[in-house]
N, C-alpha and C positions, 0 to 999 in steps of 0.2 A: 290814587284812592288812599284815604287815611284809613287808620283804624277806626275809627267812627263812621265810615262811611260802608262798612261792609259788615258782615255777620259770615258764618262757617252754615253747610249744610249738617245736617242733624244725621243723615245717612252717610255719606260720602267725603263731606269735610273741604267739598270746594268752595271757594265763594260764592255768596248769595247775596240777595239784596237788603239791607235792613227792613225789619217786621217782615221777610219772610225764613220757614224754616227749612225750605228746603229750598234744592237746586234746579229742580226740575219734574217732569209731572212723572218722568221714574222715578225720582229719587220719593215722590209724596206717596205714589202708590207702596212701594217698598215699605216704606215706615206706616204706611196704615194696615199692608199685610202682618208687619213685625208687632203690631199692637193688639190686633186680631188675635194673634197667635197667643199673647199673652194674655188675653182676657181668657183663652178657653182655657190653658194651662191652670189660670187661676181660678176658676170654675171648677173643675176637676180637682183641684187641691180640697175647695173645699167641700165638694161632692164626697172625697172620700175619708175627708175628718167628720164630717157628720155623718157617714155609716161606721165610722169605727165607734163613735159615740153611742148611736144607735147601740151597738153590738153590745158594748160594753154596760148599756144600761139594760138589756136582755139580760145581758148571764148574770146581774147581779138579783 
């Protein structure tokens, strides 16, 4: 197998198939948990920039 003939899994880092990103249907679920996790995170961030906003347009 050359180097054009394979790609890295995005989770795990074994080989995968070219135009796929992952290894396997753990490895796909893992990375759509790990992206999930990262939308709520980012939700939350900006859930609480816009009550600090809020607050700060209150006390003034």
């Amino acid at each position: 197998m050359s180097a054009a003939d394979h790609r890295h899994c995005k989770v795990c880092g074994k080989v995968c198939a070219v135009g796929e990103e992952t290894c396997s249907k753990a490895c796909r679920a893992k990375r759509e948990q790990l992206a999930q996790t990262r939308r709520m995170y980012m939700y939350l961030m900006y859930g609480v920039i816009a009550l600090l906003l809020i607050l700060l347009v209150i006390r003034l």
